[in-house]
N, C-alpha and C positions, 0 to 999 in steps of 0.2 A: 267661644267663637273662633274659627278656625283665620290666620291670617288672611290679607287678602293675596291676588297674586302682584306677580312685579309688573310694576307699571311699565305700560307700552314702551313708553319712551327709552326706555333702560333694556327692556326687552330686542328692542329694534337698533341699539348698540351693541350689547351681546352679539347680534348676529351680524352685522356687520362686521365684526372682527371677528368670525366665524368660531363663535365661542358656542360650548352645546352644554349639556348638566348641571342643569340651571336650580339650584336647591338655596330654600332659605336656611339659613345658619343658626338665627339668633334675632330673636325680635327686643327689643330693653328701652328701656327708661335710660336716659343719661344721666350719671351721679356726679355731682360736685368735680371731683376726682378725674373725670374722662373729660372736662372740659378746663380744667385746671393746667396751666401750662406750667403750673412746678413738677406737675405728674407727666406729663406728653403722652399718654396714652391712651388708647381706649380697651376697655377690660371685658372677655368675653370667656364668663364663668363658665367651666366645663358643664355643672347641673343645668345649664339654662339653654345647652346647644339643642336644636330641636332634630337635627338628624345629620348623620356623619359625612364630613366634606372634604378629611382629607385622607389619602390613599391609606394602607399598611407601612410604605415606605419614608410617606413624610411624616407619619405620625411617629414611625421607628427613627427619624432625623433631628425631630424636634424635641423627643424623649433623652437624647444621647447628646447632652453637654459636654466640651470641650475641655481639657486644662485653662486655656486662656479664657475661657469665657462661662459665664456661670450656666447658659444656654444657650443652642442653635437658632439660629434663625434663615425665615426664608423670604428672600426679596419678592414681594408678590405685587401685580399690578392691580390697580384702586380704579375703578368708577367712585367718582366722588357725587353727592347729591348734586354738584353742580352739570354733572357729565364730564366735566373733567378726567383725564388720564392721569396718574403719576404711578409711581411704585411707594410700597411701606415694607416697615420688615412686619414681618409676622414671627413671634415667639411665644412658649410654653414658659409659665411661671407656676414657681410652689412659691404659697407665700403662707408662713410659717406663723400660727396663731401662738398666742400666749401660755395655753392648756398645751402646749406638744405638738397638737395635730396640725398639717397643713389642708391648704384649699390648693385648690389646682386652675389655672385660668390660661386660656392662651388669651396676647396682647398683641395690638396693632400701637407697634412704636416710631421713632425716625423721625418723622415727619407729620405725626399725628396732629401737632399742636399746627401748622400750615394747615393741613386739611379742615379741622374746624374751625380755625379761624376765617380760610376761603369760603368755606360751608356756613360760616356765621351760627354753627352749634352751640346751644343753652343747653344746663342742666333742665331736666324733668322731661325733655324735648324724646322724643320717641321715635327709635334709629330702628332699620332690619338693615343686616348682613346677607348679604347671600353670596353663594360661592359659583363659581362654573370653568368651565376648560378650554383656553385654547388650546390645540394638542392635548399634548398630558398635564399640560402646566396650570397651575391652580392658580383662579384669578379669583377678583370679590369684587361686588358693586355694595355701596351704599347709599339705604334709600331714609331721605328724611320723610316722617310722616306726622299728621296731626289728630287729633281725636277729631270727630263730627260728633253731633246730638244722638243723633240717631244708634253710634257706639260702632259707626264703622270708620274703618281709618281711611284716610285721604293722604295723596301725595301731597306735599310742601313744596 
């Protein structure tokens, strides 16, 4: 069953602040982990993005970690489920399995652990990302939602 779209409300924000390409990112289940404030993050597994959101050039920014820092990041502005504004950084992680191999995930850090907690986010709780443009600049809204009977999702 294909998502549903973004709710008016969030919709009718976007466009007041003249934001335009308007793409879900990432629909998830919240894990222990992402509402865990020894972790402050929320983890957004590359196998699970549903279609591409950030340019050639930030993807090429976020790939190319520094001497001082183990990865780039990008100060990106947050619609929070409450409609609230802030900014979070947004960063790429490899994160290194046991067998050798890594996983790859970009992370919403900073400030993550405010955001759910202002958003009052549970584990099992069911979040979509989405992305869009003021300018060129890449912003994200996030939308809580809850399961209905019927197996369609509803805004929280």
């Amino acid at each position: 069953m294909p998502p549903p779209d973004l709710p008016i409300k969030f919709r009718k924000r976007i466009r007041a602040l003249r934001g335009f390409d308007i793409a879900l990112v990432i629909q998830k289940c919240l894990f222990k982990t992402d509402v865990s404030s020894g972790h402050n993050r929320l983890s957004i597994p590359l196998n699970q993005i549903q279609q591409t959101f950030l340019t050639p050039q930030e993807t090429e920014f976020l790939n190319s970690g520094n001497n001082e820092k183990k990865c780039s990041e990008m100060e990106v502005m947050l619609i929070e489920p409450s409609l609230r504004r802030d900014t979070i950084s947004l960063r790429k992680w490899e994160m290194k399995k046991a067998s050798g191999s890594a996983t790859s995930m970009y992370v919403l850090v900073g400030k993550w652990n405010l955001v759910a907690w202002r958003n009052a986010l549970k584990e099992d709780e069911t979040l979509q990302l989405w992305s869009f443009r003021i300018n060129s600049k890449l912003c994200l809204a996030l939308v809580k939602r809850r399961a209905k009977s019927n197996g369609y999702f509803i805004e929280f």
